[in-house]
C-alpha positions in Angstrom: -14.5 14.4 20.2 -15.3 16.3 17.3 -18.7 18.9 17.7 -18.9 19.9 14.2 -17.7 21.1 10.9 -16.9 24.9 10.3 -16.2 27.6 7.8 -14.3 31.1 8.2 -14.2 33.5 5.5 -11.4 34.7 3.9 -12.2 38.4 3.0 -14.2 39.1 6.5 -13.9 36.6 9.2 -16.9 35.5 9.4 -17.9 31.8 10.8 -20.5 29.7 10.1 -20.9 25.7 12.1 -22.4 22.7 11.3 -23.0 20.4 14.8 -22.0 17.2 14.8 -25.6 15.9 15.8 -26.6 17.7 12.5 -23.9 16.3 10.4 -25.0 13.1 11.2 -28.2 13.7 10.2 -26.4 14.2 6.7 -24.7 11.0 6.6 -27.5 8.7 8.1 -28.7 7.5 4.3 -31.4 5.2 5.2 -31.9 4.1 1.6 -28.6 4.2 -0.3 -29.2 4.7 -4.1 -28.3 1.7 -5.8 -29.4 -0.8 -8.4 -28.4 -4.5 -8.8 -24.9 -5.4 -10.7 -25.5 -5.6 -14.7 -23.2 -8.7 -14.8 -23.8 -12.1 -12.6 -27.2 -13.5 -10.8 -24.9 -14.1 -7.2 -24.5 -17.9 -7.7 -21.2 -19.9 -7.3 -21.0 -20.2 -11.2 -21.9 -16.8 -11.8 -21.5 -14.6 -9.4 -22.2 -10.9 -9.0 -19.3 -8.4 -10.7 -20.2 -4.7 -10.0 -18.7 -1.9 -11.3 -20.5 1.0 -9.8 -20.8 2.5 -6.5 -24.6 2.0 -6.8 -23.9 -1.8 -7.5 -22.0 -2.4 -4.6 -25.2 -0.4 -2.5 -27.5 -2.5 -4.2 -25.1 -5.9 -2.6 -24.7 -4.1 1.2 -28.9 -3.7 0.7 -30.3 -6.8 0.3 -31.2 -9.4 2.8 -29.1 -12.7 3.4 -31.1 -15.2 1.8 -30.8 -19.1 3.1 -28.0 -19.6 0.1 -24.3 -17.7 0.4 -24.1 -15.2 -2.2 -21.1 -14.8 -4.3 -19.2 -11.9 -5.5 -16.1 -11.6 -8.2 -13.8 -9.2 -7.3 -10.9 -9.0 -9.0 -10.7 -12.6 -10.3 -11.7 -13.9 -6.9 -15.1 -15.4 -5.9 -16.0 -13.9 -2.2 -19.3 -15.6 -0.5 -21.3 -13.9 1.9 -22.7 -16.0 3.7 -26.6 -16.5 4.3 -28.7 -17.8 6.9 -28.0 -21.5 7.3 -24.3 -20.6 7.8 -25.0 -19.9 11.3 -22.8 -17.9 13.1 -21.3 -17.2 9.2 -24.1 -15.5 8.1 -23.2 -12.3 7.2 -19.7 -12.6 6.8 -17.5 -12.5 3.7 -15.0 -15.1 2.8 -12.5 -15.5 0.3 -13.6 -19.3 -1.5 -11.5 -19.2 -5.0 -9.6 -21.6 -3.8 -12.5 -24.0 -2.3 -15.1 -24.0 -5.4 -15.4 -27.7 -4.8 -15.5 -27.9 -1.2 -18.5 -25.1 -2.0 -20.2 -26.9 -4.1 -20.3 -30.1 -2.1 -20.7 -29.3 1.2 -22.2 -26.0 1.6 -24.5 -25.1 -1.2 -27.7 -27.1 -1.4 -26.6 -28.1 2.1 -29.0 -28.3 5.7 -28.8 -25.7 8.3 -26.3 -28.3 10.3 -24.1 -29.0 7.5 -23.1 -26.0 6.0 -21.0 -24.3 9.2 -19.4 -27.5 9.3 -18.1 -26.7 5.3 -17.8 -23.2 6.2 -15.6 -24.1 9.4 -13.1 -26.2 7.3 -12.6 -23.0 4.5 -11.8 -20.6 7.6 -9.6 -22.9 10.1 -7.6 -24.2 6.4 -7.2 -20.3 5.8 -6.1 -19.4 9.1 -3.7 -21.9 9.4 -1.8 -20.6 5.9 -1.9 -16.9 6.8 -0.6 -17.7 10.3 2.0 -20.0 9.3 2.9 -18.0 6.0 2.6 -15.0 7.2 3.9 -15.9 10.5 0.4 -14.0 12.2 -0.5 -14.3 16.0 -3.7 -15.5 15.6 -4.9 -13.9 19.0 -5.0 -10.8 16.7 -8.1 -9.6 16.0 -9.8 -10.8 12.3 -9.3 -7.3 10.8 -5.6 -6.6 12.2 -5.0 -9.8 10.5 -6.6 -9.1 7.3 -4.7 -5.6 7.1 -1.3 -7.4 7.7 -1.8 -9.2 4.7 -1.5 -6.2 2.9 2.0 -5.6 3.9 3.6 -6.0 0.7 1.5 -2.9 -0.7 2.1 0.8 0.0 -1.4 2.4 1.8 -1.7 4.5 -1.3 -1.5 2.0 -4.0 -3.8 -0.6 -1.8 -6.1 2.3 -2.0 -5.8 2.9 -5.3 -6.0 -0.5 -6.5 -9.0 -0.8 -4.0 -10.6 1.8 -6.3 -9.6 -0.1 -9.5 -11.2 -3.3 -8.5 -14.6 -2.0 -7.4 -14.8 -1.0 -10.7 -14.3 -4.1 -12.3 -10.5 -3.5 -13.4 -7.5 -5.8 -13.0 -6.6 -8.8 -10.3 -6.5 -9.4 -7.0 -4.8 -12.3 -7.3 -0.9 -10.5 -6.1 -3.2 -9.9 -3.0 -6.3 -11.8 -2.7 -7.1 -10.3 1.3 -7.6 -7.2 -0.8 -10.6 -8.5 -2.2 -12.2 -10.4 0.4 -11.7 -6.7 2.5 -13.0 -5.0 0.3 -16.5 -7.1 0.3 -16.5 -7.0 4.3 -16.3 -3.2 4.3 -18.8 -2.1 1.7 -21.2 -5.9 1.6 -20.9 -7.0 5.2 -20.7 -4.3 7.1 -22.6 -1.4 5.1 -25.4 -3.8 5.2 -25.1 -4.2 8.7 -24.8 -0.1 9.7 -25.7 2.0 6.2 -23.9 5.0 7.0 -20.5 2.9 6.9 -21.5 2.3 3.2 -19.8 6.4 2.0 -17.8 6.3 5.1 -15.4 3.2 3.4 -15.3 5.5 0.3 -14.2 8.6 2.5 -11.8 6.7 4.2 -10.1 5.3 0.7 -9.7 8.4 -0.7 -8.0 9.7 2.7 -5.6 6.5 2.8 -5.0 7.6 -1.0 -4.3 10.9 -0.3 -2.2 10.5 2.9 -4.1 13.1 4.9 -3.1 13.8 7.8 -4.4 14.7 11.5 -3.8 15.6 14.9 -2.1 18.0 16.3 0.4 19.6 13.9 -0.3 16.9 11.5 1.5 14.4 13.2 -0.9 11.2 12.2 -1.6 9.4 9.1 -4.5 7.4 7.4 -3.6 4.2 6.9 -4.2 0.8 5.9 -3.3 -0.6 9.1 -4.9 2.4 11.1 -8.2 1.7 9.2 -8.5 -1.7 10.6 -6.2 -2.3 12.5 -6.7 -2.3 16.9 -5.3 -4.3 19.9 -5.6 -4.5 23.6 -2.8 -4.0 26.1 -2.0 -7.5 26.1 -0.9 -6.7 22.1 2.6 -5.1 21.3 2.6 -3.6 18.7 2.2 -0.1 16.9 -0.5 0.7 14.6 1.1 2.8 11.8 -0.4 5.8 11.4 -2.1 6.2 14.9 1.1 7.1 16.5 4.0 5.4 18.2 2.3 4.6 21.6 0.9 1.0 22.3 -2.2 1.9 24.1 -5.1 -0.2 24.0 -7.4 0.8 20.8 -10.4 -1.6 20.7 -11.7 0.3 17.7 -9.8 1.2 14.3 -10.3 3.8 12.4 -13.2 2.3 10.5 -16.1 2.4 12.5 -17.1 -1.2 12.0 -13.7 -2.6 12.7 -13.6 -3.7 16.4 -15.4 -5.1 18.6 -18.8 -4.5 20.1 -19.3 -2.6 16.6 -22.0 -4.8 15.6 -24.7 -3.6 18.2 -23.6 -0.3 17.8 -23.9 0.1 14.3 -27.4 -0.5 14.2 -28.3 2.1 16.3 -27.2 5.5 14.6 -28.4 8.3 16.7 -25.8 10.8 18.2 -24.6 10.4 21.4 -22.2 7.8 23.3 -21.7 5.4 21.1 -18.2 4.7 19.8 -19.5 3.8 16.0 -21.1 7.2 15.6 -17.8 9.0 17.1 -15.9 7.3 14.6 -18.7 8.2 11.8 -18.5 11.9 12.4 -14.8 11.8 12.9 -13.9 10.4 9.5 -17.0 12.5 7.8 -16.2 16.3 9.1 -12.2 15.3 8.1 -13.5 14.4 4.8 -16.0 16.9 4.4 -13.5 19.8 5.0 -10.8 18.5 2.3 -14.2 18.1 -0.1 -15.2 21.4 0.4 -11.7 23.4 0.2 -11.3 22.0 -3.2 -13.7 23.6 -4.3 -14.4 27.0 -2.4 -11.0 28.7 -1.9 -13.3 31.7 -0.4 -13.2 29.8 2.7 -11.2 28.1 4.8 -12.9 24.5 6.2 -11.5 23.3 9.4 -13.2 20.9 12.5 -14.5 22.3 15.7 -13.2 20.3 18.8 -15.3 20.4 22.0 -15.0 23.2 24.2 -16.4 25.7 26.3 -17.3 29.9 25.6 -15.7 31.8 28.9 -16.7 33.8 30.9 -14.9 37.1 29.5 -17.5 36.5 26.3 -17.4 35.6 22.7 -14.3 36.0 20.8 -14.3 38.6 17.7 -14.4 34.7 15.3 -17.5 33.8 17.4 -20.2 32.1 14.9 -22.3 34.1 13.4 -24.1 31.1 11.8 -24.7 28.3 14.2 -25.9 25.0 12.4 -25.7 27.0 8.8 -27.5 25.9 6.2 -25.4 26.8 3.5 -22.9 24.1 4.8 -25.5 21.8 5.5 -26.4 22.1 1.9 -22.7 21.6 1.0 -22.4 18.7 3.0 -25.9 16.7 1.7 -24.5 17.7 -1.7 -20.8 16.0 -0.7 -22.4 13.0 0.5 -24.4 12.7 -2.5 -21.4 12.8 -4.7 -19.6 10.2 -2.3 -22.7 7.9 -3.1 -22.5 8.3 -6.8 -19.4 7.3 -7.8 -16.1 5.4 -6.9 -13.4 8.4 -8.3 -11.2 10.2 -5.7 -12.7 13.0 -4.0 -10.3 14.9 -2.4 -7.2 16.0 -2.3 -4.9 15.2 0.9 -3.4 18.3 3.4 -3.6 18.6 6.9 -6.8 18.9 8.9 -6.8 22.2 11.0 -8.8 22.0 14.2 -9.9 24.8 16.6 -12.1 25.0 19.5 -15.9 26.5 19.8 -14.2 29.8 21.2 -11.8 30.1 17.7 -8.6 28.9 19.5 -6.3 26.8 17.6 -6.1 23.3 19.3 
């Protein structure tokens, strides 16, 4: 569990903390900036096609009407789903491929007939990604969608991410990609904001190949961003290590199960989404910040316990410091603005509240 984000000087020593309690408070958005996509009016003809990161806020932002709203992304036309879907609503689906089975039997249609059309799009897809790609479908819906990305390198599929939510090139050598890519910052931002920058932060650390853990030893991945299994699963998650313990969440703290519930209720404490919200932030936060202020080293703060023979001489001297509060409203802000790469990728450093390395 991380407890907060920290700084130490380089020419005295000195340390200043963020909490994690208050570091959430920086990355709770309630109103993301956005406006609506210049290009498309979200119907099956012509759909939305944002370029900006705003755009994309604006999509996650508004409320499902009774219609699907559709989305090009890359030369593929993803529906969210609206209210008559049913137990659809809210989800994304890839429907290049079903424009006419769309436009007959889901569009226009009553509240009974369109998760009947929507029904036939997802068992038809299913059945070619688990024959093609030779899936289990017991697998969870995003370990599946991130094994579809095989044939692509983490950093590429992150950088070609980046490319296509501005509007450039084709998904079409890997049409999950775009469909993901909706379901992340549509479906799931609009369900829990915060999860809005935290996608971006989590692109740019898949892009980067920063790494984690003790010595380093774990990657951001593709796979470890959505992927997650039980016990009854065998199979390792790359990045995440080599062990095969149950994981119910991924990395992304929407991807899992549960996730739902918990996302709508951001306020620190035990819940699993939040964990995985300040966990992905602080690590992202401290490769923002030691780009730009080489004064400082930037590292996260474990939990842990002051003993009883006292403070240590690299003891805070600024608990929840404003300066790094500042630096982090200011980061987020950035991450909110715009789609470029943020950081740069190294190894996270961690220590504990008493300044021992951990």
């Amino acid at each position: 569990m991380k407890a907060g984000l920290a700084y130490r000087s380089k020419t005295n020593g000195e340390r200043g903390i963020v909490y994690a309690n208050k570091l959430l408070e920086v990355v709770n958005i309630r109103n993301l900036p956005n406006w609506a996509p210049v290009w498309g009016d979200g119907t099956l003809d012509d759909p939305f096609r944002p370029t900006q990161a705003q755009q994309w806020a604006w999509l996650a932002e508004q409320q499902s009407g009774a219609e699907p709203m559709f989305i090009e992304i890359g030369e593929r036309v993803i529906a969210r789903w609206g209210t008559k879907a049913g137990k659809f609503k809210d989800y994304a689906t890839d429907v290049t491929a079903w424009k006419g089975h769309v436009r007959d039997r889901i569009v226009g249609q009553d509240n009974r007939a369109q998760p009947l059309g929507i029904q036939t799009i997802a068992d038809e897809a299913k059945r070619i990604d688990d024959e093609v790609l030779h899936l289990d479908p017991r697998q969870s819906v995003y370990t599946r969608k991130a094994l579809r990305i095989r044939e692509m390198s983490d950093v590429y599929a992150a950088h070609k991410s980046r490319q296509l939510l501005q509007g450039i090139g084709s998904a079409n050598e890997c049409p999950e990609l775009a469909s993901s890519l909706c379901a992340l910052l549509v479906c799931e931002a609009h369900r829990s904001r915060p999860t809005f920058a935290i996608s971006l932060m989590l692109l740019d650390l898949v892009q980067t190949s920063t790494t984690y853990g003790r010595g380093g030893a774990k990657t951001y991945t593709w796979k470890s961003m959505l992927m997650h299994h039980n016990d009854a699963q065998d199979f390792v998650i790359e990045g995440r290590g080599t062990d095969r313990r149950s994981r119910p969440l991924a990395k992304h703290p929407m991807a899992g199960t549960g996730t739902a519930k918990w996302g709508k209720n951001i306020v620190y404490g035990a819940n699993p989404v939040v964990d995985r919200i300040l966990s992905i932030a602080s690590v992202w936060f401290a490769h923002f910040h030691a780009r730009r202020f080489d004064r400082f080293d930037f590292f996260i703060i474990k939990q842990g316990t002051l003993g009883n023979s006292g403070p240590k001489q690299t003891r805070f001297v600024r608990d929840n410091d404003g300066w790094l509060q500042r630096l982090c409203g200011h980061a987020i802000g950035l991450r909110l603005a715009t789609l470029d790469l943020l950081i740069g990728g190294t190894t996270v450093y961690y220590e504990d509240v008493e300044g021992t390395a951990v």
